[in-house]
Structures are given as C-alpha cells and as structure tokens.
PDB file as gemmi writes it, atoms N, CA and C in Angstrom:
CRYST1    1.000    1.000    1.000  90.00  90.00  90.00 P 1                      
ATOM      1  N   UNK A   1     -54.024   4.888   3.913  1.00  0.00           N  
ATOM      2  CA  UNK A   1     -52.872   5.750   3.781  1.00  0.00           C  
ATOM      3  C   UNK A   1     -51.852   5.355   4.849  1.00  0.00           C  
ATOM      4  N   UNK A   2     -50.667   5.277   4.447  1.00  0.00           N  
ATOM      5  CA  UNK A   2     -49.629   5.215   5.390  1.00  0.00           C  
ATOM      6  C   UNK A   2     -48.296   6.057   4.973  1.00  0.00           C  
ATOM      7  N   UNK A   3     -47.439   6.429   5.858  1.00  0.00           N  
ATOM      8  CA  UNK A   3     -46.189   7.533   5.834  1.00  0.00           C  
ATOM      9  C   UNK A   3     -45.476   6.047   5.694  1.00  0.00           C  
ATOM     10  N   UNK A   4     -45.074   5.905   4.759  1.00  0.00           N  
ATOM     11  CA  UNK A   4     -43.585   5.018   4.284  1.00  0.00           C  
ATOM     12  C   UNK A   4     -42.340   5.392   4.671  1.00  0.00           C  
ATOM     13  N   UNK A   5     -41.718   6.380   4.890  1.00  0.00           N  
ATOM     14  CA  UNK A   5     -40.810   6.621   4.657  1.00  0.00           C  
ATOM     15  C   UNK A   5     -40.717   8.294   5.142  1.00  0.00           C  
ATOM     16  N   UNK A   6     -39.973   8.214   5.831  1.00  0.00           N  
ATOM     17  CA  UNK A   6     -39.418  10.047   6.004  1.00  0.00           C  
ATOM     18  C   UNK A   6     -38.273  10.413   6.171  1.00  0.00           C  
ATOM     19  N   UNK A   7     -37.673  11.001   5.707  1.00  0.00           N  
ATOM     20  CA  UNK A   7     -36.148  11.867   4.848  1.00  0.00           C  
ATOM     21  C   UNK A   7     -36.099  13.008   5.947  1.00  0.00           C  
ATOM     22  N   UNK A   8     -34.923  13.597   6.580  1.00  0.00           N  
ATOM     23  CA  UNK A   8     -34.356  14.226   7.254  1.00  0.00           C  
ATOM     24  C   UNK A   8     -33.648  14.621   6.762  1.00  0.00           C  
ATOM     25  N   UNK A   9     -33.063  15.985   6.983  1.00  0.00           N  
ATOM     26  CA  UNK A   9     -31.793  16.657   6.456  1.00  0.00           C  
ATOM     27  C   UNK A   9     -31.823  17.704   7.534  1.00  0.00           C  
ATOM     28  N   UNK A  10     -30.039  17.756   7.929  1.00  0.00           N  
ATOM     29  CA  UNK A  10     -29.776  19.071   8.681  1.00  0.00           C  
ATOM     30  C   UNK A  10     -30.131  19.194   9.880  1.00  0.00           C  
ATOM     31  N   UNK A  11     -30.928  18.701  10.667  1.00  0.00           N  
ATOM     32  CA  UNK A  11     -31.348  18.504  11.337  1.00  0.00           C  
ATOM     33  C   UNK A  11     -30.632  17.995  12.280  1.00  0.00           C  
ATOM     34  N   UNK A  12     -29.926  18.836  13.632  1.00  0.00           N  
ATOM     35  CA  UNK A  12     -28.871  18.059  14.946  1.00  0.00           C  
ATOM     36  C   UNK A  12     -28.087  17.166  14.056  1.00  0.00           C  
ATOM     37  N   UNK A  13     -28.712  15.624  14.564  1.00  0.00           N  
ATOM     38  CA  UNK A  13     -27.884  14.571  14.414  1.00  0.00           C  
ATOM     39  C   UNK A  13     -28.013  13.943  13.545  1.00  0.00           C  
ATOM     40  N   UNK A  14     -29.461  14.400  12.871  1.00  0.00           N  
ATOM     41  CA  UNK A  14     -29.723  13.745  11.447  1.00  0.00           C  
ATOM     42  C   UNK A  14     -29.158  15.041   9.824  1.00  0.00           C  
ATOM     43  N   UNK A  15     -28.114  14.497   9.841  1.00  0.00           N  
ATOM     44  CA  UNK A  15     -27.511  15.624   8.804  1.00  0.00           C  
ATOM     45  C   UNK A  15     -28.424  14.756   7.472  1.00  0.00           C  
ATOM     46  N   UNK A  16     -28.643  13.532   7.217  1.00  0.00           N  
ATOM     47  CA  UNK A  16     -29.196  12.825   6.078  1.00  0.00           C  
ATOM     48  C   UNK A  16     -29.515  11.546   5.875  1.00  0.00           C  
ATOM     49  N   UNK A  17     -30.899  11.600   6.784  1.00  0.00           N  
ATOM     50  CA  UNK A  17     -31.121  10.071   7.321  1.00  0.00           C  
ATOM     51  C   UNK A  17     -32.910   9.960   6.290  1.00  0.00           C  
ATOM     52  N   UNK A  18     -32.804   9.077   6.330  1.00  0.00           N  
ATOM     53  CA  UNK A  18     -34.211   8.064   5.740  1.00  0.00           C  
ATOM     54  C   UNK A  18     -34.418   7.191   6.716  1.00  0.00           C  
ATOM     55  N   UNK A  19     -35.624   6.829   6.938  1.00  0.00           N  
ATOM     56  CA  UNK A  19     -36.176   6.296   7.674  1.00  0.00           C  
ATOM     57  C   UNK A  19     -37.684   5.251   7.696  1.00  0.00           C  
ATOM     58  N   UNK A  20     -37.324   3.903   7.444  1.00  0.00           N  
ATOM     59  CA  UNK A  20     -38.618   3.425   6.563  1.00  0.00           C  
ATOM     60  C   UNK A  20     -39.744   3.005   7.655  1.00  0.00           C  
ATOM     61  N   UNK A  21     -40.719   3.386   8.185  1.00  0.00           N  
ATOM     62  CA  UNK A  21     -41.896   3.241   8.949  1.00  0.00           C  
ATOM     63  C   UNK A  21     -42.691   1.643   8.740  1.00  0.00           C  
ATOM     64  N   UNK A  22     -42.702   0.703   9.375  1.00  0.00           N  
ATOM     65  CA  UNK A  22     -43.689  -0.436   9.155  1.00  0.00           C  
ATOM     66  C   UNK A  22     -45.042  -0.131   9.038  1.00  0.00           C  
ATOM     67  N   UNK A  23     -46.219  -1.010   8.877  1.00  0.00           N  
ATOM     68  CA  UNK A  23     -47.113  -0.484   8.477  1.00  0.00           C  
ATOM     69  C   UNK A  23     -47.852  -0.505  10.457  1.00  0.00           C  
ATOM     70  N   UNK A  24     -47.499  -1.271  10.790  1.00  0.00           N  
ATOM     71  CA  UNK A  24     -48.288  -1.876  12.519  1.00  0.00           C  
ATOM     72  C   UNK A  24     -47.532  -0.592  13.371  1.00  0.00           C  
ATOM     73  N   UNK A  25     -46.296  -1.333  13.391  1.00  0.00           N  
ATOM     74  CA  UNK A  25     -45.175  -0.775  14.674  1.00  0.00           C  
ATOM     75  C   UNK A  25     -44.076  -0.551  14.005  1.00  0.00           C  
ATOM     76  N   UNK A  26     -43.299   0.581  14.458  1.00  0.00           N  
ATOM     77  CA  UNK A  26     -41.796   1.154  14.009  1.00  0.00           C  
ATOM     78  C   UNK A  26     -41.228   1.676  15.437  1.00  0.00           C  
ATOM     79  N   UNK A  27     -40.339   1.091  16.068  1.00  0.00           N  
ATOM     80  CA  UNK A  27     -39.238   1.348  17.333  1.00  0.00           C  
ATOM     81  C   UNK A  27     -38.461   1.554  17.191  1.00  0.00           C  
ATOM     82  N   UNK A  28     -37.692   2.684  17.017  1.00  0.00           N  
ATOM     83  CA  UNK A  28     -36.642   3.204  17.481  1.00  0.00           C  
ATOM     84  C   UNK A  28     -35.763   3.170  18.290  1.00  0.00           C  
ATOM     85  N   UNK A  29     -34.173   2.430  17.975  1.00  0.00           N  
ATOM     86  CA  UNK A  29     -33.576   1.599  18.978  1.00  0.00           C  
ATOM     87  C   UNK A  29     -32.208   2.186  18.662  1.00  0.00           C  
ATOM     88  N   UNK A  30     -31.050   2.130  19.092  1.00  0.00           N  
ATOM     89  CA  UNK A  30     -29.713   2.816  19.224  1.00  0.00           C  
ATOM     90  C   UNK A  30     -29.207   3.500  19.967  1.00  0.00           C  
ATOM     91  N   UNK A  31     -27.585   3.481  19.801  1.00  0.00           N  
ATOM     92  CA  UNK A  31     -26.772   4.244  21.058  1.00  0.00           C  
ATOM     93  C   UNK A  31     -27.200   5.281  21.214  1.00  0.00           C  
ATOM     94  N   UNK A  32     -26.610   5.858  22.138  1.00  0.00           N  
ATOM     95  CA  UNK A  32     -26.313   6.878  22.580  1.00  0.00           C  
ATOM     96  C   UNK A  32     -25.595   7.592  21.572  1.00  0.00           C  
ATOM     97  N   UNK A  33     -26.395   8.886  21.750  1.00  0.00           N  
ATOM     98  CA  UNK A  33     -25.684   9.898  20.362  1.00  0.00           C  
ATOM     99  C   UNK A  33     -25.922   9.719  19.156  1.00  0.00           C  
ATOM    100  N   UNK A  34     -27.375   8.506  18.613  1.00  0.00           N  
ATOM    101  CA  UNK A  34     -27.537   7.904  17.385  1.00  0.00           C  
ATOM    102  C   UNK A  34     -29.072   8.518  16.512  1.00  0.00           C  
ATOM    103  N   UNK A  35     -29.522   9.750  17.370  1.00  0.00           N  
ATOM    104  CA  UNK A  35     -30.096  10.496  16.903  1.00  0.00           C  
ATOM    105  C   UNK A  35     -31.768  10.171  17.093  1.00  0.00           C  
ATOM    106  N   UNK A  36     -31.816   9.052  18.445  1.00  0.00           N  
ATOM    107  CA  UNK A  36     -33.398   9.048  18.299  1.00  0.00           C  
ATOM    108  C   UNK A  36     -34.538  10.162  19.183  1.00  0.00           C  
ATOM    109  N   UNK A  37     -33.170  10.941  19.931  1.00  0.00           N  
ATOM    110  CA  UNK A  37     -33.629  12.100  20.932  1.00  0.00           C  
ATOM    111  C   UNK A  37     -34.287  13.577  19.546  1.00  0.00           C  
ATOM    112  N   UNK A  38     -33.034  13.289  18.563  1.00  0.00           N  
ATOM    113  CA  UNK A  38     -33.027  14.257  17.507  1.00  0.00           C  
ATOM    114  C   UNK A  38     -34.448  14.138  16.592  1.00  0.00           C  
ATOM    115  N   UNK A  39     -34.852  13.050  16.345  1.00  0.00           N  
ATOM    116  CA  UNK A  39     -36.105  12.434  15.597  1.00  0.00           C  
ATOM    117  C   UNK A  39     -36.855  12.765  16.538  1.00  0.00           C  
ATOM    118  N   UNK A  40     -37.078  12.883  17.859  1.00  0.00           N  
ATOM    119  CA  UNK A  40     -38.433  13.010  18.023  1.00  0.00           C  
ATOM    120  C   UNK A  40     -38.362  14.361  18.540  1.00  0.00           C  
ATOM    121  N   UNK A  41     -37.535  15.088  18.617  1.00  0.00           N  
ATOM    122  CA  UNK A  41     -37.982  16.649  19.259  1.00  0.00           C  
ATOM    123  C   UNK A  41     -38.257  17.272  17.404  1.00  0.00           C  
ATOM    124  N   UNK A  42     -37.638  17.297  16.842  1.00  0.00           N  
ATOM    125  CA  UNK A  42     -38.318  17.283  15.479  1.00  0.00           C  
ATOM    126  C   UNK A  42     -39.670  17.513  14.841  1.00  0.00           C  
ATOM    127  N   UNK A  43     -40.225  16.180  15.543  1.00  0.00           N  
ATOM    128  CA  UNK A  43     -41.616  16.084  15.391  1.00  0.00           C  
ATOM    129  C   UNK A  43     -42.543  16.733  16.525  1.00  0.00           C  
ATOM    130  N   UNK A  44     -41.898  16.958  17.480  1.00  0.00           N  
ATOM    131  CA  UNK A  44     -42.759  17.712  18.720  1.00  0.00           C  
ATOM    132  C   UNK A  44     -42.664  18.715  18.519  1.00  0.00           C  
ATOM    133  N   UNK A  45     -41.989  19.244  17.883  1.00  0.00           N  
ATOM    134  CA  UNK A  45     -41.592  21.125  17.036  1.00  0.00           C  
ATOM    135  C   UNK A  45     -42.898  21.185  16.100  1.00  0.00           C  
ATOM    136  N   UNK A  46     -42.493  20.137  14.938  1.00  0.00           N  
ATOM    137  CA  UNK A  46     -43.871  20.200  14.077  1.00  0.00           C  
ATOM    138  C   UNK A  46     -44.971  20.390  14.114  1.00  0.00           C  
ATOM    139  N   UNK A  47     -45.556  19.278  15.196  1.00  0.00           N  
ATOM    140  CA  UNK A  47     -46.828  18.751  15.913  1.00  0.00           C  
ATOM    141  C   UNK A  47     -47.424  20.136  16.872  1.00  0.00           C  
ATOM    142  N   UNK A  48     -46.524  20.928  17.340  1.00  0.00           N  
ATOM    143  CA  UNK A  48     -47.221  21.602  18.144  1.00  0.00           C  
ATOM    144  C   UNK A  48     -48.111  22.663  17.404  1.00  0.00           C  
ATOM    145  N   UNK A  49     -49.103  23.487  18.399  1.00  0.00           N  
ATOM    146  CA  UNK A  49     -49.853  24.291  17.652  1.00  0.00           C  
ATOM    147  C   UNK A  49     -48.915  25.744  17.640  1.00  0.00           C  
ATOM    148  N   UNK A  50     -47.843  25.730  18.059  1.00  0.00           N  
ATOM    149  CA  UNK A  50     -46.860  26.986  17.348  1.00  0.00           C  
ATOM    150  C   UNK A  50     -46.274  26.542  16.735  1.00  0.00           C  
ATOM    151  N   UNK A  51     -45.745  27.923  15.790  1.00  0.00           N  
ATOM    152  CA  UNK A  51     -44.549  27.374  14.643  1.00  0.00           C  
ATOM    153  C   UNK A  51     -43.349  27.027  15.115  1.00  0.00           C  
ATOM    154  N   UNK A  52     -42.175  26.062  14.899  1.00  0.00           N  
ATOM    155  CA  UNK A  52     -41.534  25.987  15.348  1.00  0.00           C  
ATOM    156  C   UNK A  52     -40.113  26.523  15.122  1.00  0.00           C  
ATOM    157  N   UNK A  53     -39.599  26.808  16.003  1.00  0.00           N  
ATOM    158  CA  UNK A  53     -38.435  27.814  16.263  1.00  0.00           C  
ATOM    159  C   UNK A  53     -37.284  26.817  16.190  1.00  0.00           C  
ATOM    160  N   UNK A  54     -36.138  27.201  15.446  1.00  0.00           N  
ATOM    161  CA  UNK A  54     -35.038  26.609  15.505  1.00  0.00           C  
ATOM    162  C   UNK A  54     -34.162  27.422  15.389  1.00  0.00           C  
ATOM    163  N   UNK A  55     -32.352  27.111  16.165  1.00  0.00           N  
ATOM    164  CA  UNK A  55     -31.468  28.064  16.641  1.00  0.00           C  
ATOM    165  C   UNK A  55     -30.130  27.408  15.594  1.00  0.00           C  
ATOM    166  N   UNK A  56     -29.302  28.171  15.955  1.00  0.00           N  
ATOM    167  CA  UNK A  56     -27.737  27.732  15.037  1.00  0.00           C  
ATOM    168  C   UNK A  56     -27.565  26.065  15.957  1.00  0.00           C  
ATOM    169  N   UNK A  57     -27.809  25.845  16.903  1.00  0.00           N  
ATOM    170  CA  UNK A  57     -27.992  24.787  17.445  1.00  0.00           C  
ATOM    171  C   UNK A  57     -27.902  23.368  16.917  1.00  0.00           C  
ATOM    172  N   UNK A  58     -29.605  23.719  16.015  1.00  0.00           N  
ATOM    173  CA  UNK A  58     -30.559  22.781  15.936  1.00  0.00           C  
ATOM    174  C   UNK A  58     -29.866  22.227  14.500  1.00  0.00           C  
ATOM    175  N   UNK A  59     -28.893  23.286  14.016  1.00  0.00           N  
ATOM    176  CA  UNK A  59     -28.777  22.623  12.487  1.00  0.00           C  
ATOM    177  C   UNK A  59     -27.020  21.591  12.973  1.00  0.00           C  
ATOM    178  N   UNK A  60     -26.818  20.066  11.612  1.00  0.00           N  
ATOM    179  CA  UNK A  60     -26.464  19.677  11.416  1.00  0.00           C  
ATOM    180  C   UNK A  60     -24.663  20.369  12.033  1.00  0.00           C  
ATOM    181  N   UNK A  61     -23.621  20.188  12.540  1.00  0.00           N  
ATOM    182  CA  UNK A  61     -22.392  20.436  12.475  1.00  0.00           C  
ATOM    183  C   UNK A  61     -21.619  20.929  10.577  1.00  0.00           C  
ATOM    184  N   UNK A  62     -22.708  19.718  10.026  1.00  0.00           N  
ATOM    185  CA  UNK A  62     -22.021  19.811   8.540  1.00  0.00           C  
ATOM    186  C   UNK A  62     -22.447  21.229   7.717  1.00  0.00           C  
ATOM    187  N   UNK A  63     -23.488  21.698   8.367  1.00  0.00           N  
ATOM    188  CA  UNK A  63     -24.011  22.965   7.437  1.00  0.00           C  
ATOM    189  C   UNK A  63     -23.477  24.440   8.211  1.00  0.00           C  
ATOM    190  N   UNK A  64     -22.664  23.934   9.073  1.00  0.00           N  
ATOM    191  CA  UNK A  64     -22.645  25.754   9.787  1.00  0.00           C  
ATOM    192  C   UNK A  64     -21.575  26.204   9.030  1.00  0.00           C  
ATOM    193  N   UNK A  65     -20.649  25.676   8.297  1.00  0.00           N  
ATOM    194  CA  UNK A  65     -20.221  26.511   7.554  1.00  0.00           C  
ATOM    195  C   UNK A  65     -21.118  27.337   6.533  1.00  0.00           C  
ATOM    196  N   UNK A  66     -21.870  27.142   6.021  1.00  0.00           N  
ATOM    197  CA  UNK A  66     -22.814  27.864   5.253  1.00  0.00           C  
ATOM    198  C   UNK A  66     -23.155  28.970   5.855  1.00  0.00           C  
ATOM    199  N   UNK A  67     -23.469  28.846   6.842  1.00  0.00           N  
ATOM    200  CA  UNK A  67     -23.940  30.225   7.805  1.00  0.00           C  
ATOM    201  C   UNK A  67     -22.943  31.715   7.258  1.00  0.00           C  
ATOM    202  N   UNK A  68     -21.473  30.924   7.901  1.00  0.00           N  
ATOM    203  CA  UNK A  68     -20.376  32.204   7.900  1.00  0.00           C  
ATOM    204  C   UNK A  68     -20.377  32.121   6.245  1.00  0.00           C  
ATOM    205  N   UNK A  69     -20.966  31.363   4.796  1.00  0.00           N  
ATOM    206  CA  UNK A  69     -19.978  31.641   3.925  1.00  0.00           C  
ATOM    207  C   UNK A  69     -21.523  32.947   3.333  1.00  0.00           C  
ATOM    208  N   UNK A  70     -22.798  32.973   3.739  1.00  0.00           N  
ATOM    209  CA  UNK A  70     -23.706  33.281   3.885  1.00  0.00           C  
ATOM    210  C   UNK A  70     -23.360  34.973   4.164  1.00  0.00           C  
ATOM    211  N   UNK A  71     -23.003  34.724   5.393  1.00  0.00           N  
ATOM    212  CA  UNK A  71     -22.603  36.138   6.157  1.00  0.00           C  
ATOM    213  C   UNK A  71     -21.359  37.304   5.520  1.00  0.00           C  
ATOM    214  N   UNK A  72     -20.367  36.608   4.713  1.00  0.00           N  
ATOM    215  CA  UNK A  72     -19.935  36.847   3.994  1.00  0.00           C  
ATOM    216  C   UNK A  72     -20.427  37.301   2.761  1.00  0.00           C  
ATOM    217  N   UNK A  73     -20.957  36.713   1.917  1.00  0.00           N  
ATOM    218  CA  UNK A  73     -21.601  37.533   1.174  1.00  0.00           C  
ATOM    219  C   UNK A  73     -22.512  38.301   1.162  1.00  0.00           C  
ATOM    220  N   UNK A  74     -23.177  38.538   2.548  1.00  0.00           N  
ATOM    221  CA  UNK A  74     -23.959  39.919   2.960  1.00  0.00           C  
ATOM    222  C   UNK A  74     -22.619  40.689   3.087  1.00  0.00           C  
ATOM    223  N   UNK A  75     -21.822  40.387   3.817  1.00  0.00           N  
ATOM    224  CA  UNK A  75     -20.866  41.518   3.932  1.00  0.00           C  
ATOM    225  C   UNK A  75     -20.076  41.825   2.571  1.00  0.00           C  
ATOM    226  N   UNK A  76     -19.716  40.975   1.275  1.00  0.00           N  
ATOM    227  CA  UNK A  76     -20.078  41.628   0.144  1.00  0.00           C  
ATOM    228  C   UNK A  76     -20.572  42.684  -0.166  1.00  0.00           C  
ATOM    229  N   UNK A  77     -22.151  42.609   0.031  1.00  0.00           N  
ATOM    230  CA  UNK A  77     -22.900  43.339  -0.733  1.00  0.00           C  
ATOM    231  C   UNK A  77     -23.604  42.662  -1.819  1.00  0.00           C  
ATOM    232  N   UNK A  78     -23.669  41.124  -1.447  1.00  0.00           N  
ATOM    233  CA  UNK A  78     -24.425  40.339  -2.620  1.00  0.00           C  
ATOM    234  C   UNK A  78     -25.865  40.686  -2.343  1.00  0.00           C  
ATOM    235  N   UNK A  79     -26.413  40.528  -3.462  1.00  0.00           N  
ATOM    236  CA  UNK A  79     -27.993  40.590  -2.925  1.00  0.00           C  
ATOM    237  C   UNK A  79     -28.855  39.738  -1.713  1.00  0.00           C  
ATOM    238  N   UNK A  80     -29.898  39.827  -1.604  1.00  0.00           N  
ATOM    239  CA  UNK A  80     -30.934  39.237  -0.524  1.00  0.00           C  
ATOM    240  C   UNK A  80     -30.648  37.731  -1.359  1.00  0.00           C  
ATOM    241  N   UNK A  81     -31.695  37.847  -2.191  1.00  0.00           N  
ATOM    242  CA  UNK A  81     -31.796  36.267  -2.757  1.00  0.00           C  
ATOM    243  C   UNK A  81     -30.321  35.062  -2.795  1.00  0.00           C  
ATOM    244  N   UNK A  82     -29.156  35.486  -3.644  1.00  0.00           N  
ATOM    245  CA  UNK A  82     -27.749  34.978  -2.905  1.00  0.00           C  
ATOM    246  C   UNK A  82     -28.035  34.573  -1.738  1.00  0.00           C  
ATOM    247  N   UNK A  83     -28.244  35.891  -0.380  1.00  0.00           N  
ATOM    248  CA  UNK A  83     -27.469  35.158   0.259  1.00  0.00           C  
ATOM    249  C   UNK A  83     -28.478  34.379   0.967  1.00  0.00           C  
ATOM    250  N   UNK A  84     -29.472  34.299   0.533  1.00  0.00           N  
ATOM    251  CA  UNK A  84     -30.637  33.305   1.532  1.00  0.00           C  
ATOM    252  C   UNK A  84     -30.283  31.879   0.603  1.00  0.00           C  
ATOM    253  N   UNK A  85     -30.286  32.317  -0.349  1.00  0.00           N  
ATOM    254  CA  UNK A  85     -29.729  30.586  -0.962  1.00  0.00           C  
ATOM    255  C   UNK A  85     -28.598  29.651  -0.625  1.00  0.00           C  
ATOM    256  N   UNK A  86     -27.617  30.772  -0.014  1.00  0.00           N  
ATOM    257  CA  UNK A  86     -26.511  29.885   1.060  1.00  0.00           C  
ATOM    258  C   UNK A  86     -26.595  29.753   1.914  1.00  0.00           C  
ATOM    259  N   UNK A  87     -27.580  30.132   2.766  1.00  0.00           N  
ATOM    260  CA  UNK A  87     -28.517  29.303   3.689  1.00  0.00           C  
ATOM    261  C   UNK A  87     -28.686  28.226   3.875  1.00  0.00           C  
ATOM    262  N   UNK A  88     -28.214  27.280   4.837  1.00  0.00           N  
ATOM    263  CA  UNK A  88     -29.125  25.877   4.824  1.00  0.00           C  
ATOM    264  C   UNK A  88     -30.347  26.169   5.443  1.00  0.00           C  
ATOM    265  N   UNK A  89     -30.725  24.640   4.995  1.00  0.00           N  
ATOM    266  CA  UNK A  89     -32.215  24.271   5.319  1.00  0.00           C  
ATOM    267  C   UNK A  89     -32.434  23.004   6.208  1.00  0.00           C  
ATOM    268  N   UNK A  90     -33.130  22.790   6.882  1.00  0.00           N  
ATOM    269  CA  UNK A  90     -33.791  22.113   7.508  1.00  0.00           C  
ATOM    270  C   UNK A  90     -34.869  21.195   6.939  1.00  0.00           C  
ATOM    271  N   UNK A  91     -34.810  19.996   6.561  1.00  0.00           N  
ATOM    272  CA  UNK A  91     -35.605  19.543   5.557  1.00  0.00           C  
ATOM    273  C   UNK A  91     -36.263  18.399   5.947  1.00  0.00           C  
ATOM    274  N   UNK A  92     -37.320  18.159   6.055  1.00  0.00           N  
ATOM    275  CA  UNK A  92     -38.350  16.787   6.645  1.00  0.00           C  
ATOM    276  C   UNK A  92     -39.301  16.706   5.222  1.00  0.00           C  
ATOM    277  N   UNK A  93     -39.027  14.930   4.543  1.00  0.00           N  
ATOM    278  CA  UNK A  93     -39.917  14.633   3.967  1.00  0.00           C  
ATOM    279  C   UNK A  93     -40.770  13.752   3.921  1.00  0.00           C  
ATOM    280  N   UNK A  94     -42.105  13.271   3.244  1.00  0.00           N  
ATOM    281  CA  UNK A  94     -42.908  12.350   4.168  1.00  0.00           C  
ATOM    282  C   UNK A  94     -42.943  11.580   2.709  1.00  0.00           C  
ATOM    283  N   UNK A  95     -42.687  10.440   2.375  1.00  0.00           N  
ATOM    284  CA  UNK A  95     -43.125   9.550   1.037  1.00  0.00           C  
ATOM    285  C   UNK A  95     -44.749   9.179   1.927  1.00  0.00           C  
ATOM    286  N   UNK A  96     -45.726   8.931   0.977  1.00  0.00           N  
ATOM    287  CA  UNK A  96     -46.940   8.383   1.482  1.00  0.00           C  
ATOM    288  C   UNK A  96     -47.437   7.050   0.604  1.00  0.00           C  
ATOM    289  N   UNK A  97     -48.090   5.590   1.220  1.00  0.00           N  
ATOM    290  CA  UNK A  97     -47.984   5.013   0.219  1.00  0.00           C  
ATOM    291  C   UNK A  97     -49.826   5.390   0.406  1.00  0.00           C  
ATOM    292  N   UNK A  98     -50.655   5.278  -0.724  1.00  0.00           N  
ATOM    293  CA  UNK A  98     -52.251   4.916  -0.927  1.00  0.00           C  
ATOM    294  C   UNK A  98     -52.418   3.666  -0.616  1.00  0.00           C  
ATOM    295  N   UNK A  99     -53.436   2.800  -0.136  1.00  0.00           N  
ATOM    296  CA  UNK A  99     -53.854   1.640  -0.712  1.00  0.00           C  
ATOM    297  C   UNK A  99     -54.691   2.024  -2.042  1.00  0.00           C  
ATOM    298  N   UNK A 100     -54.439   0.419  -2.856  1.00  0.00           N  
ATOM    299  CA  UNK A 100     -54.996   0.500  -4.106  1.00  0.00           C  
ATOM    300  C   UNK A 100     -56.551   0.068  -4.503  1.00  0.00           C  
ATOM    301  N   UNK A 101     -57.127   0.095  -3.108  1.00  0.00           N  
ATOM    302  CA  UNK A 101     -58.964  -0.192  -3.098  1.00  0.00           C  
ATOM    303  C   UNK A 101     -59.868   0.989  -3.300  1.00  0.00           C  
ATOM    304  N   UNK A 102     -58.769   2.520  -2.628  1.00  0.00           N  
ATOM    305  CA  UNK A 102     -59.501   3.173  -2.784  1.00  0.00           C  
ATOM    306  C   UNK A 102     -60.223   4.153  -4.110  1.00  0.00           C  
ATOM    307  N   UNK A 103     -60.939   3.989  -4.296  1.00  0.00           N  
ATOM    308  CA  UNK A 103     -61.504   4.854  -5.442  1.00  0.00           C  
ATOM    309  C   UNK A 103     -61.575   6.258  -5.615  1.00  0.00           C  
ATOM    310  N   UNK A 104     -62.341   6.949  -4.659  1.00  0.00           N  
ATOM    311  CA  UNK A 104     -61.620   8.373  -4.370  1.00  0.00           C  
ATOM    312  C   UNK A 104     -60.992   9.193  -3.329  1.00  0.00           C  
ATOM    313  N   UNK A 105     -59.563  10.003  -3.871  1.00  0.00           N  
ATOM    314  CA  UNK A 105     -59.056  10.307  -2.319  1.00  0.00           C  
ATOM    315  C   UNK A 105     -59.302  11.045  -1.785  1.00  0.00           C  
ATOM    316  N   UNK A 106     -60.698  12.004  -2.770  1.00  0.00           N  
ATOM    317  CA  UNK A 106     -61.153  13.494  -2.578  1.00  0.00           C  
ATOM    318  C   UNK A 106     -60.050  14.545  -2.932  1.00  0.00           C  
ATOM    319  N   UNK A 107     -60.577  16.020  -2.073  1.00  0.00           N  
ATOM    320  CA  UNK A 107     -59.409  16.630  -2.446  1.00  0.00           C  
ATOM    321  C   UNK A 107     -57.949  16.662  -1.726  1.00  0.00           C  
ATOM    322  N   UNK A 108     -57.037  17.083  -3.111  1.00  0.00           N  
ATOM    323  CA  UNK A 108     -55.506  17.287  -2.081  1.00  0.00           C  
ATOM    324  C   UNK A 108     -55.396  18.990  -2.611  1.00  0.00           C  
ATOM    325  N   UNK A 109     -54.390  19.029  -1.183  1.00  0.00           N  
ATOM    326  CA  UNK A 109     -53.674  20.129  -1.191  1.00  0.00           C  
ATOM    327  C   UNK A 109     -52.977  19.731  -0.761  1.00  0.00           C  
ATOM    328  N   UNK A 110     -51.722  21.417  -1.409  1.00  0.00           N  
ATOM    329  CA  UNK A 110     -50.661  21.184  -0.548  1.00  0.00           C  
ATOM    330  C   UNK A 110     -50.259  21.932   0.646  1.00  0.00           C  
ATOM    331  N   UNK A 111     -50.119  21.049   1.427  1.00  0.00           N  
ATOM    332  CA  UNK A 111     -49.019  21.556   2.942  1.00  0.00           C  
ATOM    333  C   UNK A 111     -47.697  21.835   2.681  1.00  0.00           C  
ATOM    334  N   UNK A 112     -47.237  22.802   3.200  1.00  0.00           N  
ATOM    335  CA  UNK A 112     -46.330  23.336   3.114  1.00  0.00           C  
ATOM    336  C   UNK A 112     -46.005  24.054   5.130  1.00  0.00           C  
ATOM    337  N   UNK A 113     -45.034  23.479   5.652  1.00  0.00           N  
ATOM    338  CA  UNK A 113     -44.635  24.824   7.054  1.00  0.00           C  
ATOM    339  C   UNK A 113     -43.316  25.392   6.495  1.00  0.00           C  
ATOM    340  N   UNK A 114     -43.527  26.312   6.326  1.00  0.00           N  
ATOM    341  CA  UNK A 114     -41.928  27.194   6.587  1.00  0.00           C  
ATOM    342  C   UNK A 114     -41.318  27.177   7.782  1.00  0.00           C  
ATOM    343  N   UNK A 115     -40.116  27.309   7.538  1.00  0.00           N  
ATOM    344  CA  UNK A 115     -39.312  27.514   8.993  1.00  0.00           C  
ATOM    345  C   UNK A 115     -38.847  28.915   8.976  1.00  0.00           C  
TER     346      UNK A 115                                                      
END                                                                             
C-alpha cells in the first residue's frame, strides 16, 4: 500500500493543492510563503490523539467570504441545513495505490474525522 497522492483544500495556504508522494522519498522544497509550514501543521492536527481544532485563521483567504455570506443567512432566518452548507470546508484527501500481488486486503472500513 502506498498514499499516491493527497488533495488539500482550504486549508491556510493550500486553498487547492495536490500533491503526488514518491514511493521511497518525497521532500518538500519552496519559498517562503509556499505552504510547506501549512502541509505539515495539517498533518500534526490530524496525527494527534485529539481532535483537531481549527480557527477563522486556519481557513484559505479565498473562503472567508463564505463565513459572512453564511452569517447572513442565519440572520435571514434561513434554516440550519442552508446555512451549514455555506460553510466552507476544510478538505484532505488521500488517493491510495494497492500493489497488484496482493490477494487479500481483508477488511475495509471507512474512516471518516470530522472537523
């Protein structure tokens, strides 16, 4: 098994990055301000044994408008569901590749963390 590939969204500096993993070694190299501080507190949020907490901060520049258009339609009077759907999200995805020797992978489930 190997993580191929992991998808970011919203996230600080990663508003919508992909990211393809080698199978040995993958280094992380770039300026200043190029988001490799952002990639790994990310994963140290994940990794830990608490859930991890994120602030108006932590999200993308591109999504805080959502927040106020969000807040607005609470102040409407739109329903719950609305306005959690104008909500952004925070989004980490993992592509996985199999090797093709193995015969069984046993069981899966799914993982799921909420934020």
């Amino acid at each position: 098994m190997h993580i191929h590939k992991i998808a970011i969204k919203n996230f600080r500096l990663l508003e919508d990055v992909d990211l393809c993993l080698e199978k040995q070694t993958t280094v992380l190299v770039g300026r200043n301000n190029s988001g490799k501080t952002s990639f790994i507190e990310l994963f140290r949020r994940f990794l830990s044994e608490h859930p991890p907490t994120f602030n108006l901060e932590d999200f993308s520049l591109c999504v805080h408008e959502n927040f106020w258009n969000a807040f607005k339609k609470k102040q409407n009077g739109e329903n719950d569901v609305d306005v959690s759907q104008a909500l952004p999200a925070i989004e980490v995805m993992f592509e996985i590749d199999y090797s093709d020797d193995l015969t069984n992978f046993g069981s899966l489930t799914t993982f799921a963390r909420s934020i």
